[in-house]
C-alpha positions as CSV (number, residue, x, y, z in Angstrom):
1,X,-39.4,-14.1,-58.9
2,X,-40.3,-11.5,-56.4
3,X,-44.1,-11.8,-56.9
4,X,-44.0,-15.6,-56.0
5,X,-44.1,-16.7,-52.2
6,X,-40.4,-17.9,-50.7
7,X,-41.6,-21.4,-50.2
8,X,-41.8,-21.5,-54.4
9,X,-39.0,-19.4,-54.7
10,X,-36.7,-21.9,-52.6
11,X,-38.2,-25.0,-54.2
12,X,-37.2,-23.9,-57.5
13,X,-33.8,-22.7,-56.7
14,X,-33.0,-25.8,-54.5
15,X,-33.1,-27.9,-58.0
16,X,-30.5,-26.1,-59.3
17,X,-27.2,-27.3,-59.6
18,X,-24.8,-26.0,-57.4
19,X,-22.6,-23.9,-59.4
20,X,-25.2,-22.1,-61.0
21,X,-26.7,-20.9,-57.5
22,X,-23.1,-19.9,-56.7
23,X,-23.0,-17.7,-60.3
24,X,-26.7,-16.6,-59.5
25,X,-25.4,-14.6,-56.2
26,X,-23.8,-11.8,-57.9
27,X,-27.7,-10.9,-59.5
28,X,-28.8,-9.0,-57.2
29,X,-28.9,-8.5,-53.1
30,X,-32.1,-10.3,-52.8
31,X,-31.0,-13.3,-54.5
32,X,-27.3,-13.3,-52.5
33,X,-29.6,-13.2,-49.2
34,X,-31.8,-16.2,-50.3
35,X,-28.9,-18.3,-51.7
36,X,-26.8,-17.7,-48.6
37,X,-29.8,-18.3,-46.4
38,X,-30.1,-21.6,-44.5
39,X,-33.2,-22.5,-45.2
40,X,-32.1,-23.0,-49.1
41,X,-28.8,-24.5,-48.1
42,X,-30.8,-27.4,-46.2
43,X,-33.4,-27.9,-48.8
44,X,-30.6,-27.9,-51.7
45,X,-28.9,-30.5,-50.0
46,X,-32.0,-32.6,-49.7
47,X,-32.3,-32.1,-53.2
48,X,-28.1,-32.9,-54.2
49,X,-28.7,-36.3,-52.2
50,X,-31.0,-37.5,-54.9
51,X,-29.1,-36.4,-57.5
52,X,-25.9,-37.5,-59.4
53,X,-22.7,-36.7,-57.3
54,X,-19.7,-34.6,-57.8
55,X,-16.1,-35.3,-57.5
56,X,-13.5,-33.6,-55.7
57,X,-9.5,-34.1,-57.5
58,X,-6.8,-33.9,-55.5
59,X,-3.7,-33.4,-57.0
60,X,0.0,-33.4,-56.4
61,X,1.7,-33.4,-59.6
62,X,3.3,-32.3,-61.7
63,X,2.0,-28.8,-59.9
64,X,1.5,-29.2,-56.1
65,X,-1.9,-28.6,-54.4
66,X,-4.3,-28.5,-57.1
67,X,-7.8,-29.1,-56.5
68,X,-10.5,-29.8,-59.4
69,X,-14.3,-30.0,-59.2
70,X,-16.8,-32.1,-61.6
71,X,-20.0,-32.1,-61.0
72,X,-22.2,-34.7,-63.1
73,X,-25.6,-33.9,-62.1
74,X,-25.1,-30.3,-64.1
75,X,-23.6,-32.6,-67.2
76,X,-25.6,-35.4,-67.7
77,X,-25.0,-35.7,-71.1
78,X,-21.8,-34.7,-72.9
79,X,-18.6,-33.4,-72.7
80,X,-18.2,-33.2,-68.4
81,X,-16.5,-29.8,-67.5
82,X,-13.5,-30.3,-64.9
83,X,-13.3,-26.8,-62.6
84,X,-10.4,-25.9,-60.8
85,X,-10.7,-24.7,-57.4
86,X,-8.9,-22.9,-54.8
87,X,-8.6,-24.2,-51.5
88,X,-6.7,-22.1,-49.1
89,X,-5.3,-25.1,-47.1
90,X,-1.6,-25.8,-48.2
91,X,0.3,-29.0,-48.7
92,X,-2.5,-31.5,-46.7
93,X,-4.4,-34.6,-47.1
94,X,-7.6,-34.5,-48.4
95,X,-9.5,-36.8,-45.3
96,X,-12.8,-36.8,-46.5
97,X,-16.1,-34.9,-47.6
98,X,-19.6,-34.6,-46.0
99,X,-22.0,-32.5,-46.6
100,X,-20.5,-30.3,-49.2
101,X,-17.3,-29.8,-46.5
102,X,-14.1,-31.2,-46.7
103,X,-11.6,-32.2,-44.0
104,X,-8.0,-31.6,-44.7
105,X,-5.1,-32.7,-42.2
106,X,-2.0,-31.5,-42.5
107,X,0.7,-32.4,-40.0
108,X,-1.6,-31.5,-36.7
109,X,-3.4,-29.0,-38.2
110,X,-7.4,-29.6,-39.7
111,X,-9.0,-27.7,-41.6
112,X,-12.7,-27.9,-42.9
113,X,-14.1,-25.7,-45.7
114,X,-16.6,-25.5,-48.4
115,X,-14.9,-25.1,-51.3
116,X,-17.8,-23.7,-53.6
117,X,-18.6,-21.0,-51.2
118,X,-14.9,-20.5,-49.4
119,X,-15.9,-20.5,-45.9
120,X,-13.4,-22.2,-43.8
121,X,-12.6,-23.2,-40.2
122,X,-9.5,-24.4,-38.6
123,X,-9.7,-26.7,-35.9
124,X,-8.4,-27.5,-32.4
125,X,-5.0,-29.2,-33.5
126,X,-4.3,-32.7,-33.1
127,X,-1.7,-34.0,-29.8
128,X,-0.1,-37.4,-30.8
129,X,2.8,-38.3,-28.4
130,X,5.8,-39.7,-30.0
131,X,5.8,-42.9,-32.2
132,X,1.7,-42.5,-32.7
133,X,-0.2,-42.6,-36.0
134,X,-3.5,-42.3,-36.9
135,X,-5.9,-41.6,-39.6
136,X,-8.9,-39.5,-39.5
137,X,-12.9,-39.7,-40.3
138,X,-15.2,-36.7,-40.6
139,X,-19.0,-36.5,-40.7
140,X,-22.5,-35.6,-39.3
141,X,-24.9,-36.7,-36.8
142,X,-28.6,-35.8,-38.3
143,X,-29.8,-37.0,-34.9
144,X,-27.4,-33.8,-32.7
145,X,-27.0,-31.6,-35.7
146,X,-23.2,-31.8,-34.9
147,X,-20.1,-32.2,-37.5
148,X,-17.7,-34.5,-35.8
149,X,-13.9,-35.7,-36.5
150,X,-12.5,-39.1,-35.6
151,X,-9.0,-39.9,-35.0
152,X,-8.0,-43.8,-34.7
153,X,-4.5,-43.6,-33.3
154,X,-1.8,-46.5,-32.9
155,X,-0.4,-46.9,-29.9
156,X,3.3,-48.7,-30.0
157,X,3.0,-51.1,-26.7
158,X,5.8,-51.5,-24.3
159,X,6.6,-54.8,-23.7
160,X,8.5,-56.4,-20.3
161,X,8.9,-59.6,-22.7
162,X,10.7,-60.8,-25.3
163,X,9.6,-58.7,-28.4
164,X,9.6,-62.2,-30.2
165,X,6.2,-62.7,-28.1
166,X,4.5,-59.8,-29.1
167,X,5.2,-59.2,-31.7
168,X,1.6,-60.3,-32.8
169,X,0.1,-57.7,-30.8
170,X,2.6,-54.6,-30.3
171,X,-0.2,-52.0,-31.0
172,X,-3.4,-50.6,-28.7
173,X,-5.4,-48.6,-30.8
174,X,-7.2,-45.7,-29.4
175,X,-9.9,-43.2,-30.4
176,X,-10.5,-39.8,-29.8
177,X,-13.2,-37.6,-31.4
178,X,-14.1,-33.5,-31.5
179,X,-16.6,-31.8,-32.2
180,X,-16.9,-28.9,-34.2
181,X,-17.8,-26.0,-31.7
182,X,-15.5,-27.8,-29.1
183,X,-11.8,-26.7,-27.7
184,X,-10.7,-29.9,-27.1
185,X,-10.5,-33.5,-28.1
186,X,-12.2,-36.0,-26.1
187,X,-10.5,-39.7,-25.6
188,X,-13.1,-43.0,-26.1
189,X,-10.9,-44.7,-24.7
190,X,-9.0,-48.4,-26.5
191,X,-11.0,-50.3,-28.8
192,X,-9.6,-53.9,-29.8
193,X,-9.1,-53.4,-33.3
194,X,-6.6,-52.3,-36.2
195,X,-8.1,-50.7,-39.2
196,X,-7.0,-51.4,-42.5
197,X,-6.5,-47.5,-44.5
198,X,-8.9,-47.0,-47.5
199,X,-8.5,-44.5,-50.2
200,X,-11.6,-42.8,-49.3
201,X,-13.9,-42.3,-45.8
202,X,-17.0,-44.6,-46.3
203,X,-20.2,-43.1,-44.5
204,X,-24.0,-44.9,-44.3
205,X,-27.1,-44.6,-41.9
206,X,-24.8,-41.6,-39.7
207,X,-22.1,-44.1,-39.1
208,X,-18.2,-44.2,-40.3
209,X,-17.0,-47.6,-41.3
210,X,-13.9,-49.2,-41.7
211,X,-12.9,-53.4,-42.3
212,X,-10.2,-54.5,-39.4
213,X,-7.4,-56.5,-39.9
214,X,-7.6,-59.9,-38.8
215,X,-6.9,-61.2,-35.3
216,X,-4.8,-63.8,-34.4
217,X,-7.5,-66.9,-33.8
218,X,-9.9,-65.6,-37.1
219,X,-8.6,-64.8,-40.5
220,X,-11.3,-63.2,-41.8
221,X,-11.5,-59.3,-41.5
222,X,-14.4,-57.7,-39.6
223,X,-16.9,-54.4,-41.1
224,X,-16.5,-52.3,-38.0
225,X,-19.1,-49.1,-37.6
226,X,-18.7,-45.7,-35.3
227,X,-22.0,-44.8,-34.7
228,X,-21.2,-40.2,-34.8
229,X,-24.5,-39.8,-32.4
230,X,-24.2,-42.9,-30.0
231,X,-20.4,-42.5,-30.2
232,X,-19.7,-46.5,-30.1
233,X,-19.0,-49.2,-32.4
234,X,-20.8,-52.1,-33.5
235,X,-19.7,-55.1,-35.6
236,X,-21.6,-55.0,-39.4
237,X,-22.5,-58.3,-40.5
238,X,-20.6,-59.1,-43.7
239,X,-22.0,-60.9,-47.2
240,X,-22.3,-65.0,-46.7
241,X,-20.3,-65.3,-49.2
242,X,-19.5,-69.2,-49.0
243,X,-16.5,-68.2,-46.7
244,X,-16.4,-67.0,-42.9
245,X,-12.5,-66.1,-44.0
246,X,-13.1,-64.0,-47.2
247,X,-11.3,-61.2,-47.1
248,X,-12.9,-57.9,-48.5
249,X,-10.2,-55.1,-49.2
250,X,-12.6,-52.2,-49.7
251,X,-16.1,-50.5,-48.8
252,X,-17.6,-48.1,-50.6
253,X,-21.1,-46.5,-50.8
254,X,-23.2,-47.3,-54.0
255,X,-26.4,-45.0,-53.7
256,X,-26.7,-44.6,-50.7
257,X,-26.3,-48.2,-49.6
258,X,-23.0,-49.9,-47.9
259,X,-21.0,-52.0,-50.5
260,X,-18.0,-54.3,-50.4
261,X,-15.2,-54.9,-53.1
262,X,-12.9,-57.9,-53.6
263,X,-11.1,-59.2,-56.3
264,X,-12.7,-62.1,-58.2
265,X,-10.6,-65.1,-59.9
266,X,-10.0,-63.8,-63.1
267,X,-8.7,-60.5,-61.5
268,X,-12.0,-58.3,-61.5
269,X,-13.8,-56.6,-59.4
270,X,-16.9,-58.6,-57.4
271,X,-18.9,-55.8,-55.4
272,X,-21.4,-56.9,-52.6
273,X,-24.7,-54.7,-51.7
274,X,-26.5,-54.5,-48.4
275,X,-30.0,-53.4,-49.3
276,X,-31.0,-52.8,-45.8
277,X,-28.3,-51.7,-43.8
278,X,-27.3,-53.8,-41.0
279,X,-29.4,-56.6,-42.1
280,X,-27.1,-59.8,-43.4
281,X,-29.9,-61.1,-45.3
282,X,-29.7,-58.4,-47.9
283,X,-26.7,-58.5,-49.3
284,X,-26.6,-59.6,-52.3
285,X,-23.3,-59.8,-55.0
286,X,-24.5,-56.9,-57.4
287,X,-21.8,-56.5,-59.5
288,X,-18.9,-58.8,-61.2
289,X,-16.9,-56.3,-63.7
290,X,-14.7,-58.0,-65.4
291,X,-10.9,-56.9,-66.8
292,X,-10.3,-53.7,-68.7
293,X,-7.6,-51.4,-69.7
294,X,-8.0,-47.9,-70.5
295,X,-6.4,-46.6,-73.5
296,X,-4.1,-43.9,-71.1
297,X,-3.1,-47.0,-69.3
298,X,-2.2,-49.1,-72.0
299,X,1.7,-48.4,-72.9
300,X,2.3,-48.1,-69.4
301,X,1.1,-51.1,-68.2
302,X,1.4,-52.9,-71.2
303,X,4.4,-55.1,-69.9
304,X,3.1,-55.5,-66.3
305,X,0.8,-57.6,-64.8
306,X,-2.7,-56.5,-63.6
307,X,-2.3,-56.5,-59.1
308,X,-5.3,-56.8,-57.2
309,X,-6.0,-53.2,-56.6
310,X,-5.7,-51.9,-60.3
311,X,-8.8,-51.1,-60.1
312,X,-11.8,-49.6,-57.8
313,X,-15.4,-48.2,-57.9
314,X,-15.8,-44.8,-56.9
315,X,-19.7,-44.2,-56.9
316,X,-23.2,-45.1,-59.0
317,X,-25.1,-42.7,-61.2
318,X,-28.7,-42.9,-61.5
319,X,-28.3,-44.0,-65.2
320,X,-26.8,-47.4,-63.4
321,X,-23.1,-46.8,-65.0
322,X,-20.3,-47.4,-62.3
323,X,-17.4,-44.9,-62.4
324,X,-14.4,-46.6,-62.2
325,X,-11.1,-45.4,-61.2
326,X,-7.6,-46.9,-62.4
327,X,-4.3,-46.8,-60.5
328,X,-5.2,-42.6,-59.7
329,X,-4.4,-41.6,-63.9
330,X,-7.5,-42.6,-65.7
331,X,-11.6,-43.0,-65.2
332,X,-13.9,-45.4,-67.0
333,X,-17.8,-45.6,-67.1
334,X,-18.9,-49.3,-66.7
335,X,-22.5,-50.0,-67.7
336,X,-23.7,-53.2,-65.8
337,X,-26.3,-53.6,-68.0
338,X,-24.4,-54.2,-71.6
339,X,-21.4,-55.1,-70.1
340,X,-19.1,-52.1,-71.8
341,X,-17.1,-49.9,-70.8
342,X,-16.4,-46.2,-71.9
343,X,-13.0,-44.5,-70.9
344,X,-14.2,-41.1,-69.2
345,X,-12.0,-38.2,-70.2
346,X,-11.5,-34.7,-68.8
347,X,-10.0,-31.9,-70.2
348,X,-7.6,-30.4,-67.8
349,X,-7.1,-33.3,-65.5
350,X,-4.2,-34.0,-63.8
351,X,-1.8,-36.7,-64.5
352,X,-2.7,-37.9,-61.0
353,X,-5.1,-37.6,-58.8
354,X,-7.0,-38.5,-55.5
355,X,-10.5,-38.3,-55.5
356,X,-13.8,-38.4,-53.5
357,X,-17.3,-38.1,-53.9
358,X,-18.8,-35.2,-53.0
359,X,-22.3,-33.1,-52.8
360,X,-22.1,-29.9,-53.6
361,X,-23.6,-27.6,-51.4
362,X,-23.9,-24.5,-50.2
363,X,-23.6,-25.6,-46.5
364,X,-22.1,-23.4,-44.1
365,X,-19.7,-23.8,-40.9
């Protein structure tokens, strides 16, 4: 390719999927420069966003600290080929992934890194007082150009009354945010709400989200945003969904567009999509997936019944199949369209897993 000009060169290798531009490094010097370049990392990414995602495992058993990688836009038909990783952070929480970095928290300590390429950054540690906890969000402002990390952290109040009284409101909950390139965290300050934990971060339109738990005079929850470039918060209208009090126990991102999860009457899943982000007219009830057991969950779950929360969507592939994940053991493919479902099997999975979405990239910090 050295006869071609670079803007060619880069177009072509930016379609590539990510673990062959991580192979194609060792051909030769000029190709290592290019693929470590910038200029291809930014237009690969552009690239990855329109494509099929990957998925990052996390693992804790029966081997401690095992990290997998799948990516489906390199396998779109056929057996899908589960990579193990190394990740050089040690016993910590996978927080989240954006960009093609992941956040891991472990104790105080935070660590991002890029798992294809093994660059890796430890950050300014965390400083919660005694009797605080927290949970963490991690993304990018396309509007600064910065990476940023956002700690919601509990507050026990201390009370002069009887702690019969307040017990209904014995928390403040406050936030505090770094950037990467900073030496310090930064306080926002007390914001009047109590987020409910999800099993993965949810990011749209440069914002984090996150559904509250309800307050004492509404019963419904609230879809609460953090703007990463405006640095505030701002209520996100939720589905009419013929109750004010509904209660949705999970968001997700479907393609790029903010989606909400409950549990229907028959004990399936009932998934809401805002087509236009921010606007309550467009969300519409996509999805109603009905009950299904995977063959790896069948003798164990044979004798129990089916909770709420068996089930969950992880992401949408441009085929229109839902990946679905069950109780952190087994994955299924749902196809909306014929109603079916296929169980999804990879050789060398663990037994079980957490797991995020992910776009490969060749990103670095």
């Amino acid at each position: 390719m050295e006869h071609l000009p670079q803007d060619v060169v880069l177009d072509i290798l930016s379609r590539l999927p990510i673990t062959t531009l991580v192979q194609s490094k060792s051909v030769c010097r000029a190709w290592r420069s290019i693929i470590q370049g910038s200029l291809l990392a930014n237009k690969h990414l552009s690239h990855m966003a329109e494509n099929d995602p990957s998925i990052i495992f996390q693992s804790h058993w029966p081997i401690h600290n095992q990290y997998y990688f799948v990516d489906f836009a390199a396998y779109t038909e056929g057996n899908k080929i589960l990579k193990k990783i190394s990740v050089s952070t040690k016993h910590a929480n996978l927080v989240g992934s954006c960009n093609g970095l992941l956040c891991f928290c472990s104790s105080s300590r935070i660590h991002i890194c890029n798992p294809l390429t093994n660059d890796s950054i430890e950050l300014p540690k965390l400083s919660r007082n005694p009797g605080e906890v927290g949970s963490l969000g991690f993304g990018f402002s396309a509007t600064t150009k910065e990476y940023k990390l956002v700690e919601i952290v509990y507050k026990r109040k201390r009370h002069r009354i009887s702690p019969r009284l307040a017990a209904s409101n014995s928390f403040q909950t406050e936030v505090r945010i770094l950037t990467l390139g900073d030496s310090s965290w930064r306080s926002l300050g007390m914001v009047p709400y109590r987020f409910i934990r999800q099993p993965s971060q949810v990011i749209v339109s440069g914002r984090l989200h996150w559904i509250s738990q309800p307050r004492k005079y509404n019963m419904g929850n609230q879809f609460i945003s953090f703007d990463l470039t405006a640095e505030q918060f701002q209520e996100v209208p939720k589905p009419d969904c013929g109750s004010s009090e509904r209660c949705f126990y999970e968001l997700l991102v479907l393609q790029g567009h903010l989606s909400a999860a409950t549990s229907d009457t028959s004990g399936g899943l009932e998934i809401w999509v805002m087509k236009e982000y921010n606007m309550k007219e467009s969300w519409i009830k996509e999805f109603n997936i009905g009950g299904y057991l995977p063959k790896e969950l069948l003798r164990i779950t044979a004798r129990c019944p089916v909770p709420r929360s068996f089930f969950r969507a992880i992401c949408r592939f441009r085929s229109g199949e839902i990946l679905l994940e069950y109780r952190s053991k087994a994955l299924v493919l749902y196809d909306p369209e014929h109603e079916t479902f296929e169980d999804l099997m990879l050789q060398g999975a663990p037994n079980w897993f957490k797991m995020v979405v992910h776009v490969g990239s060749l990103v670095s910090i």
